[in-house]
Every structure is written in C-alpha cells, then in structure tokens.
C-alpha positions in Angstrom: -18.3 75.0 5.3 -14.7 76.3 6.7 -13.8 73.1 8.2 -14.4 70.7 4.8 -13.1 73.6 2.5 -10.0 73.0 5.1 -9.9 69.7 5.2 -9.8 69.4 1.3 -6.7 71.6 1.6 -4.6 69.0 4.0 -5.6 66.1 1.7 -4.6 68.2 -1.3 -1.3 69.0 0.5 -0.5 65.6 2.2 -1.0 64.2 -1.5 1.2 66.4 -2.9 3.8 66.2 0.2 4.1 62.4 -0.9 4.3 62.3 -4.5 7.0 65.0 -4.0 9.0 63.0 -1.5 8.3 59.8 -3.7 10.1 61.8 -6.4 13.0 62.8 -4.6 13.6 59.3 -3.6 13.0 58.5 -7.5 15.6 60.6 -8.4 18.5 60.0 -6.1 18.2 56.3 -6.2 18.4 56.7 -10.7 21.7 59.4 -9.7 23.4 56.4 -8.3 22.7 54.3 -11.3 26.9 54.3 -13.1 26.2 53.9 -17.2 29.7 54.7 -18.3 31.3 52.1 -16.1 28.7 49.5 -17.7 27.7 48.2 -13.9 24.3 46.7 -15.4 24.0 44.1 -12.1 23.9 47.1 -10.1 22.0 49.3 -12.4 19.4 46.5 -12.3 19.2 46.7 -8.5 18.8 50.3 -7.8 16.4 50.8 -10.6 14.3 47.9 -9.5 14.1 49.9 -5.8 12.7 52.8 -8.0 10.4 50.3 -9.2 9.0 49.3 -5.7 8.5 53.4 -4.9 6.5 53.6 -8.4 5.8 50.8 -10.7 4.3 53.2 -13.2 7.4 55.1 -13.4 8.8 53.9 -17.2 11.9 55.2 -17.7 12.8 53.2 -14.7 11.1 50.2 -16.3 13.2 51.1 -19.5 16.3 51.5 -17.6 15.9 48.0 -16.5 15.7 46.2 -19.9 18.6 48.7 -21.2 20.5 47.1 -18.9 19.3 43.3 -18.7 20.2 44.1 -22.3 23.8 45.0 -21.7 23.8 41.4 -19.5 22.5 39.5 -22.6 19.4 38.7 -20.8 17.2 39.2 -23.9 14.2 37.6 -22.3 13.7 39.8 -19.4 15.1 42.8 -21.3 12.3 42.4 -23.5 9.5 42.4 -20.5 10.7 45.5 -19.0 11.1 47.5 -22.5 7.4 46.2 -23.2 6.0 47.2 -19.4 7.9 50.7 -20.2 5.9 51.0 -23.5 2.5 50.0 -22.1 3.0 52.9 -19.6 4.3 56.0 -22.0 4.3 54.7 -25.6 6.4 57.8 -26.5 9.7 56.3 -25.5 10.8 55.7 -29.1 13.8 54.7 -28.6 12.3 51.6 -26.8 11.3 50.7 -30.8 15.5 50.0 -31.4 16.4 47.9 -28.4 13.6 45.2 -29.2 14.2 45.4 -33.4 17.6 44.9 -31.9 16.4 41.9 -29.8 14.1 40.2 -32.0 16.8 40.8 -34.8 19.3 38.7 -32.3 16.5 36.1 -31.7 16.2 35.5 -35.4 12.2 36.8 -35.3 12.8 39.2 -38.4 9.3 40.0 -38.9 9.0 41.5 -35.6 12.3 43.0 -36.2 10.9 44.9 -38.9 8.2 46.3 -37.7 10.1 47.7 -34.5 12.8 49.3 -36.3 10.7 50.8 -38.8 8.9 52.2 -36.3 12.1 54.0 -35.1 13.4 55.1 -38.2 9.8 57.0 -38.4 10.3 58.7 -35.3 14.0 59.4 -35.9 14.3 59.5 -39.8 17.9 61.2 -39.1 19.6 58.3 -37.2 21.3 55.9 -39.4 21.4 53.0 -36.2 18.3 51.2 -37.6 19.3 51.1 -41.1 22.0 49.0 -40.9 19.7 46.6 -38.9 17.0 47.1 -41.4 19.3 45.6 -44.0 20.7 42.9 -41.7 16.8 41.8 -41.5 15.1 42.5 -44.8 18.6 40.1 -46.1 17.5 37.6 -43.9 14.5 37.1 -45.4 15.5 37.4 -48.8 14.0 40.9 -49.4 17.5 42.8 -51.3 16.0 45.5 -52.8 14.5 46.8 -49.2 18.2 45.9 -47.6 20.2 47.3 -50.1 17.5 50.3 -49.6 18.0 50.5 -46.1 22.1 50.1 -46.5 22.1 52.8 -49.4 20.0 55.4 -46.3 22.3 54.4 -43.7 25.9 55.4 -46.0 24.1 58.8 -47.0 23.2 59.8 -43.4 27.0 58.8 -42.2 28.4 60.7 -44.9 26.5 63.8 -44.2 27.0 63.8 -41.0 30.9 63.1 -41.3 30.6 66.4 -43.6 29.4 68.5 -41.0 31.7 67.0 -38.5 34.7 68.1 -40.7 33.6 71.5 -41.6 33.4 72.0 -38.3 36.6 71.2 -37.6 38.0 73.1 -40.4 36.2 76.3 -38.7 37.6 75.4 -35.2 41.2 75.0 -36.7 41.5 78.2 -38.3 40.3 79.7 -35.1 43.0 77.9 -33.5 40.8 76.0 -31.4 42.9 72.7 -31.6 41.6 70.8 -29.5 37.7 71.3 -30.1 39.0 70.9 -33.8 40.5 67.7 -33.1 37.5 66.1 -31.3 35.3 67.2 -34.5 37.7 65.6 -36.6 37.8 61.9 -35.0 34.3 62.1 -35.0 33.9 62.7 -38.8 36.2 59.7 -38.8 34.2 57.6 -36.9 31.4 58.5 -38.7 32.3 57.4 -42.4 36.3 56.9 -41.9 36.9 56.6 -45.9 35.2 60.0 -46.5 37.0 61.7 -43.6 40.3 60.3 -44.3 39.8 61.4 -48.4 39.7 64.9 -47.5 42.2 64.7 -45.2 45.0 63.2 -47.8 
C-alpha cells in the first residue's frame, strides 16, 4: 500500500540521515588530529572518539596504532594496526608498520612475511628493503639481505635521477626555487649520486 511504500521511504531516509551525520562527525574529529607537530597523545584521543561513533571505521583504527607507534607503545600499536586489517585488508601500508614492529621486537620471521607483503604491493618503495636486509642478516640468510640491500640502492638511485633531471629542467627555466627543492631531494635520496653530478 501507500502508507508502507511510505514508511519504507522514512526508514530509508532516517538511515541515511544518520550515517551521514555519523560521517560528518567522523571527519571533523580526524581534521583536528595534528601529524606534523607529532602530538600522538592527542592524536590517540580524538581518533579513539572516532572509534566510539564507528568501531568499524579502520583508518581510524590505523591511525591509532600509527601513532601508539610514534609513542613506542609497540604492543598496543600492534592491536590497533591488526583490528584495522581485519576490517579492510587493503590498507597495505599496515604490512610496514608491523614488519617494522616485529623487526624491533626481534620476531624476524614475522618480520618477513609482513614486509614482503608490502614490497608486493608497492614493488617501487625502497622503505622495506632496507628492513628486509636488516632481517634476512638476522637470521643469517646474506644472499636474501644483500638481495634486498642491492633493490633498495637501485630504487634510491633512480629516483635521485629523476629528482635531478628535474631540477636541471626547472633551472634552465629559471624556476629557482622549484629547482632547488628538486635538488635536495635527489640529495636526500642517494646523497653520493647527487652530489657526483653536481661536482
């Protein structure tokens, strides 16, 4: 009838009216959230008031162990990343920060097989090679370290190539400053190659 086609409407509506306020209150409460500044204690706090609106929200959940991380609190870092990955298992970089963890806690197995899974999903990021090698050392695997190492020195120094041709383009177009920025960060990337073409 009429009446039940518009009562299915209003519960449709109400339904949406509070997962759309729910949201809202989501999202400013992760805007007050200051990363640069490294306030993890507060960081903790508001994201754990996101937590009591939704508790199936995970990047909240990730948010939380990012920054028990940042505190050293490897234990309860661990549980949030882990409740975040239950919920969306697509949050790769969830993968890094525990090899990172479990590398810290000496559990190099579990290292491993966290990183690796990672450097799968990001094969162009040269973060978990250097922990790779840290861990396959550890437990007196070389040939994968020194693998791992070798991976991680190619990636810097391609990406340090494309940082200073960059540059090289900006500074003829007498873009100083944008040349500049490009320039430290071939430096920072792989400082010896960087500094070589430079001299």
């Amino acid at each position: 009838s009429d009446m039940n086609k518009i009562r299915i409407n209003n519960i449709f509506f109400f339904f949406f009216f509070i997962l759309f306020t729910l949201s809202n209150l989501i999202y400013a409460e992760e805007k007050k959230v200051d990363w640069k500044n490294k306030e993890y204690d507060k960081a903790i706090k508001t994201l754990k008031k996101i937590l009591k609106f939704d508790n199936y929200y995970p990047m909240a959940s990730y948010y939380v162990g990012m920054a028990y991380l940042g505190i050293g609190k490897l234990d309860k870092a661990e549980e949030f990343l882990l409740e975040a990955l239950s919920i969306d298992t697509g949050i790769n970089d969830i993968h890094l920060a525990l090899g990172n963890i479990y590398l810290v806690q000496e559990d190099y197995y579990r290292a491993i097989e966290e990183l690796n899974r990672y450097k799968r999903a990001y094969p162009e990021d040269s973060d978990p090679l250097y922990a790779l090698f840290e861990a396959y050392l550890s437990i007196d695997k070389k040939e994968e370290a020194l693998r791992n190492c070798f991976e991680g020195f190619k990636l810097d120094y391609d990406q340090a190539l494309i940082f200073f041709n960059l540059a090289n383009k900006q500074f003829k177009l007498k873009k100083y400053d944008s040349a500049l920025e490009n320039y430290l960060k071939a430096v920072e990337t792989q400082p010896k190659f960087a500094l070589a073409h430079y001299n």
